[in-house]
N, C-alpha and C positions, 0 to 999 in steps of 0.2 A: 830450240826456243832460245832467243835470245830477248833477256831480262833488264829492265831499265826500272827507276823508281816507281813510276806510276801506269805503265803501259810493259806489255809485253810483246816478242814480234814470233809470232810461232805461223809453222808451214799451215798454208791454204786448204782447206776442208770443202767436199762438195758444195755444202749448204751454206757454206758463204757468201756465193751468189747473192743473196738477198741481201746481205747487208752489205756488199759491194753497190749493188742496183739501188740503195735509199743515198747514196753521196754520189754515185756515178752517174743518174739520171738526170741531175740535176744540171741547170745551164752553166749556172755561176761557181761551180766546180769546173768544169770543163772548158771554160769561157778563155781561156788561154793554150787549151792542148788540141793536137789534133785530132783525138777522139772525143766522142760525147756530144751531147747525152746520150748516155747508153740507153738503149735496146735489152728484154731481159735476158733475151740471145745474145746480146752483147755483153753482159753481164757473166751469165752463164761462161761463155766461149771464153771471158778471160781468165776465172779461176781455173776451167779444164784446164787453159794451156800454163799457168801458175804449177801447178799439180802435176802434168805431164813433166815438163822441165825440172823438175824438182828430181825427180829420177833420170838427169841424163846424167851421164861419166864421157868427162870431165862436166862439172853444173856448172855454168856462165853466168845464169840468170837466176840470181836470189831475193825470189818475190816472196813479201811473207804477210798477213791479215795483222794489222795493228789492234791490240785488246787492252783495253782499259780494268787495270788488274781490281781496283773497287768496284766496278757496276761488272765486267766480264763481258762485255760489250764490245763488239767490231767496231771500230771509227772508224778505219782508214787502211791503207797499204801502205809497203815502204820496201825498193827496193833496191838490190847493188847488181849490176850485170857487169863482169867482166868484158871488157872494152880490146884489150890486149895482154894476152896470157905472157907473151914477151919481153913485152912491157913493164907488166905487173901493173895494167890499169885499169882503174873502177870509174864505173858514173854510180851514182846513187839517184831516189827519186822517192817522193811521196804526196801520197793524196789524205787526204785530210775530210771527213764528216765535218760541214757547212758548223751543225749543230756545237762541234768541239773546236771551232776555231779560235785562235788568242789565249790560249792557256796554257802554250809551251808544250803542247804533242807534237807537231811539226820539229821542234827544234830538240825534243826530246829522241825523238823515233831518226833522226839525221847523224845526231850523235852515237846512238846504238849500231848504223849503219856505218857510220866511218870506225869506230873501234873493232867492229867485227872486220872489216875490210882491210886496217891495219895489221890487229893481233892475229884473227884465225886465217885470213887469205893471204896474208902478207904482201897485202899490195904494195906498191913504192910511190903513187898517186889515186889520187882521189880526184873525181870531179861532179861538178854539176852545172847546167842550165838551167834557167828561167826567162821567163818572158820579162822585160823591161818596166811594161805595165803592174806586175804581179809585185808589188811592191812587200806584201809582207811575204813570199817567197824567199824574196832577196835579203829579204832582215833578219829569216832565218839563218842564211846559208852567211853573211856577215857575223853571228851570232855564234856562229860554232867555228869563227876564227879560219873561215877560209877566204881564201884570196881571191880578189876579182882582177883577172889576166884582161877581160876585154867585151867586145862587143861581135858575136857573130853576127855579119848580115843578110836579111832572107834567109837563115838556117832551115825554119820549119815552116810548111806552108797550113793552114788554118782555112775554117769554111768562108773566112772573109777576106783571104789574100794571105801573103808571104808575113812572118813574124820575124824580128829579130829575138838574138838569145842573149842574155848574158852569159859570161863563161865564168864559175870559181872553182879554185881545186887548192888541195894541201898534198903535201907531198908526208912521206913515212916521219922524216926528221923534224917536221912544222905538229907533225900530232905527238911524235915523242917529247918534244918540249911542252906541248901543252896541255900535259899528259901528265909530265912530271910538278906542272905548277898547279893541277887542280887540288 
């Protein structure tokens, strides 16, 4: 479990389906990714594989149910996959309950993932994508003081054509100093 003020991010539980399937089924959640609207088999099928991964050695892939530690409520996902164990490189990613959006879960649950990805995995970069359009996305990922390198084109193909991405990442020494100024 990893613990932040208001939200906590602990591993995927069967019966999480459902409150994955009330934010994933939605258009306007997914209006920018290439999955969605989920399916409750779609739903279902992503926590199994959340769960399954969760026990592999070496784990790549740290998906975890975002919980609102006042109501105890699922909102959302937030996850870091190891990109290059070589490397030492994370992407990070979260989705967000339509219902909790604008109140710094997003940007709180982003921060919990680059500290864990810093301190416990000791990555030496961090990064993320988003869509160009996904404008409070990107004011998250601005927000927690990461850098934006650039413009992937056509990265990701979507149900209505080719998307571009934006690119931001910090690196180990960009979170230790901003680290040591909070």
């Amino acid at each position: 479990m990893l613990a932040g003020k208001r939200i906590m991010l602990r591993e995927f539980e069967e019966e999480d389906w459902k409150a994955v399937h009330k934010y994933a089924s939605q258009e306007i959640v997914s209006q920018y990714q290439p999955w969605g609207p989920n399916t409750e088999k779609d739903s279902i099928a992503y926590v199994n594989e959340a769960i399954n991964e969760s026990k592999n050695n070496p784990r790549v892939r740290f998906a975890f149910a975002i919980v609102e530690n006042r109501s105890g409520e699922m909102i959302g996902a937030g996850e870091l996959c190891i990109r290059s164990s070589a490397n030492r490189e994370g992407e990070i990613g979260y989705v967000i309950h339509p219902g909790y959006w604008g109140f710094g879960y997003a940007t709180e649950t982003a921060n919990i993932l680059i500290n864990f990805g810093f301190s416990t995995l000791k990555l030496h970069r961090i990064f993320a994508t988003c869509d160009p359009r996904n404008k409070a996305s990107e004011k998250v990922l601005k927000k927690i003081s990461m850098t934006l390198e650039g413009r992937l084109r056509e990265s990701i193909r979507l149900k209505d054509g080719w998307r571009d991405s934006l690119l931001f990442s910090m690196l180990e020494q960009e979170w230790s100093l901003k680290k040591g100024l909070d």
